[in-house]
C-alpha positions as CSV (number, residue, x, y, z in Angstrom):
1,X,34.4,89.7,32.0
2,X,35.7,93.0,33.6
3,X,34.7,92.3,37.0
4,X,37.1,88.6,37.1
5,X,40.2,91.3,35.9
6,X,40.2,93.5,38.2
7,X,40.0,93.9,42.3
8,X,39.1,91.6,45.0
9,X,37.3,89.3,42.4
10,X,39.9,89.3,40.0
11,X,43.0,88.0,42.7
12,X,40.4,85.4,44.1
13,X,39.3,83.9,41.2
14,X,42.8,83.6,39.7
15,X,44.0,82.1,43.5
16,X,40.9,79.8,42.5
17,X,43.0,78.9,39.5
18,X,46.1,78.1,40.8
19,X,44.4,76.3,43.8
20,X,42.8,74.2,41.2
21,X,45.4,73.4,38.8
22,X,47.7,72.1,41.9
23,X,44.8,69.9,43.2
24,X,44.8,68.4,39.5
25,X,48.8,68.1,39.6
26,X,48.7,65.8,42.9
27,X,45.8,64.0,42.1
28,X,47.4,63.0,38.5
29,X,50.8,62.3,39.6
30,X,51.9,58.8,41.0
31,X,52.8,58.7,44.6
32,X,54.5,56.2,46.7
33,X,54.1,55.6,50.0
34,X,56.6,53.0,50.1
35,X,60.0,53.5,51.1
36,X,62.8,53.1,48.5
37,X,65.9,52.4,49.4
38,X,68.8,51.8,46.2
39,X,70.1,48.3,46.5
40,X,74.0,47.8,45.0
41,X,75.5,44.4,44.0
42,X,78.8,44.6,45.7
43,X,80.4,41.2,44.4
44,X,82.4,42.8,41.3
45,X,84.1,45.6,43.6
46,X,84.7,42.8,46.4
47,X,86.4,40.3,44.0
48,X,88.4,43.2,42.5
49,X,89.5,44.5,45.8
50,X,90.3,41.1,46.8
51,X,92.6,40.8,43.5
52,X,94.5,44.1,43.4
53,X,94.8,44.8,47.4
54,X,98.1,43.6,48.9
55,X,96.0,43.5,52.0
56,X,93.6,41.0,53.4
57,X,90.6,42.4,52.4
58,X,87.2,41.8,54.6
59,X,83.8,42.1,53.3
60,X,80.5,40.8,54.9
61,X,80.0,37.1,55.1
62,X,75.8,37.6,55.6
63,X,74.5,41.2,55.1
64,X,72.6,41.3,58.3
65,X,68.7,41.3,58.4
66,X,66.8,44.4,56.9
67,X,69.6,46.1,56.0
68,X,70.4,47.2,52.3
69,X,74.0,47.1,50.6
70,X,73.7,51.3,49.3
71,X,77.0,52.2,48.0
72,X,80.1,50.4,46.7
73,X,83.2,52.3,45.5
74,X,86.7,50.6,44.8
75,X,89.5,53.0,44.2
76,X,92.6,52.4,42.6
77,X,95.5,55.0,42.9
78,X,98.8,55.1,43.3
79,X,98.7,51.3,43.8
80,X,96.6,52.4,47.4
81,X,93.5,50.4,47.5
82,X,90.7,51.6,49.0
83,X,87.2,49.6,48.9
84,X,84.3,51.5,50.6
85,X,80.5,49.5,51.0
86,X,77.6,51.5,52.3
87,X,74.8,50.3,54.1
88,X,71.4,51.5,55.3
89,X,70.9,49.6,58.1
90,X,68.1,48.0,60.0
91,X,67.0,51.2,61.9
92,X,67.3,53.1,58.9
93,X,70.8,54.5,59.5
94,X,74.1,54.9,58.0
95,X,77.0,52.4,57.9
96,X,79.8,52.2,55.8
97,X,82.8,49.6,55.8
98,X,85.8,51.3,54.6
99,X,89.7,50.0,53.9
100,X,92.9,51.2,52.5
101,X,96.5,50.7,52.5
102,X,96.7,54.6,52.1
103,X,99.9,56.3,53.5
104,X,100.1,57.0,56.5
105,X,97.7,55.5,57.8
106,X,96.7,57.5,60.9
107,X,95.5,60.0,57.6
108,X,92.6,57.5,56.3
109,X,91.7,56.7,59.6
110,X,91.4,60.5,61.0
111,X,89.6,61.5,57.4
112,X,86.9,58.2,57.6
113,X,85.9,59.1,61.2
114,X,86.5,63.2,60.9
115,X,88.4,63.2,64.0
116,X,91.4,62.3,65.2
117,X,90.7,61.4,68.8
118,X,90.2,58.0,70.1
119,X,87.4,57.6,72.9
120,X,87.9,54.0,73.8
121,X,88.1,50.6,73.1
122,X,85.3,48.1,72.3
123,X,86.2,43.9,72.2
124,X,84.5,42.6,69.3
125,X,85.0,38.7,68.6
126,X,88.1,38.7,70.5
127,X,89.5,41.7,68.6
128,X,90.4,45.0,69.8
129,X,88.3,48.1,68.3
130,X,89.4,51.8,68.8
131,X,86.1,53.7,69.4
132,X,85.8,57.3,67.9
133,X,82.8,59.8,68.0
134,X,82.1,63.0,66.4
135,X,79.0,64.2,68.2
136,X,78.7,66.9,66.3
137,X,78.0,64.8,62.9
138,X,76.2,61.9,65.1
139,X,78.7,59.6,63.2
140,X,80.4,56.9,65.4
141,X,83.3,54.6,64.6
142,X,84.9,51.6,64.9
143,X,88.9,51.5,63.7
144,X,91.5,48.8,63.9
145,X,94.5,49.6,62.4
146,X,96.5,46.6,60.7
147,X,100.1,46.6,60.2
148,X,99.5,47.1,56.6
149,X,96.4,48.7,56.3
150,X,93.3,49.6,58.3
151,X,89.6,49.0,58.5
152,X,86.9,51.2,59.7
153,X,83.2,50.9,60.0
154,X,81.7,54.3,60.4
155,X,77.9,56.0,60.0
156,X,74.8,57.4,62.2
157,X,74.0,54.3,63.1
158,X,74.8,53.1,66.7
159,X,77.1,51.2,68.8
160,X,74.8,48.0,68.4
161,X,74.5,48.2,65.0
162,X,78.3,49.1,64.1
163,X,79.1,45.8,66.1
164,X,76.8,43.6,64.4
165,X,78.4,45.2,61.5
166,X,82.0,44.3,62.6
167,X,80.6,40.7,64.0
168,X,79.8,39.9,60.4
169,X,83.2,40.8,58.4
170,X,85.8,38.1,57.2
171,X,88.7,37.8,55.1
172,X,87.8,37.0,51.7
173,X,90.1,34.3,50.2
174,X,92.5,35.4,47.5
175,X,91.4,34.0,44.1
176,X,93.4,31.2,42.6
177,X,95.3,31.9,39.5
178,X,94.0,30.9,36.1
179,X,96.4,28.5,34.9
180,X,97.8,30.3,31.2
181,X,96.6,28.1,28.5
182,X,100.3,25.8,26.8
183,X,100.2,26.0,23.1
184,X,98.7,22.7,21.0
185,X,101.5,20.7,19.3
186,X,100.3,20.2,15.9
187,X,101.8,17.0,14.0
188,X,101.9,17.2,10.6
């Protein structure tokens, strides 16, 4: 038993070992070869944003093809509204819808594209959409800034895919009240 303790012998035969024991380790452990990308139901921060916003709030009318809904965060604070979605998209990027109300305004948009210069415009669907690039984060963006709030779609992913983004946002109709219940007469 000496000679596996000690010298050359001894460090080969516990590299052996090791060797062994991580062979065993990947050939026990479940892999997946398939890409997994978390999907989010969106509809309970949509219908919320669409109640508490004093905006017109827009969401996706058809989540285009191959993409996945990733990310969906509704903030409340202040009485500012912001509704963010996240989406991988077809080609495997990043895009992100994002809205507020937030004060000024100029300050959301600088802070969802991480700049503060404009580098065009682009028509989408008749509307006007300020373009904005930060090369140095590969993020693009697409801002239009309402009177009363603003909208940007932002992410890695590119020009044709932030449009098809854009192409597929509407206004989502403001929920009818629930008419309050009038009390029973009871006759006695």
């Amino acid at each position: 038993m000496g000679r596996f303790t000690q010298g050359f012998y001894g460090y080969a035969f516990a590299l052996l070992v090791c060797i062994a024991g991580v062979g065993l380790f990947l050939l026990v452990t479940p892999q997946s070869r398939t890409e997994h990308i978390p999907r989010v139901q969106y509809g309970i921060d949509q219908a919320n944003a669409v109640r508490a916003a004093p905006y017109e709030v827009v969401a996706p009318r058809q989540v285009p093809a191959n993409w996945v809904p990733n990310s969906s965060r509704l903030t409340q604070d202040g009485g500012v509204v912001t509704w963010r979605l996240g989406f991988a998209t077809g080609e495997r990027e990043h895009a992100m819808v994002a809205q507020s109300d937030e004060r000024p305004i100029a300050g959301f948009v600088n802070r969802m594209t991480n700049t503060d210069k404009p580098g065009g415009s682009r028509q989408i669907d008749g509307v006007t959409w300020e373009e904005r690039v930060r090369p140095d984060k590969n993020q693009r963006s697409l801002v239009r800034v309402l009177p009363d709030h603003a909208v940007v779609v932002t992410g890695t992913a590119g020009w044709s895919e932030l449009s098809a983004l854009v192409h597929t946002l509407a206004p989502q109709p403001t929920p009818t009240p629930v008419p309050s219940a009038s009390p029973v007469a009871t006759t006695g």
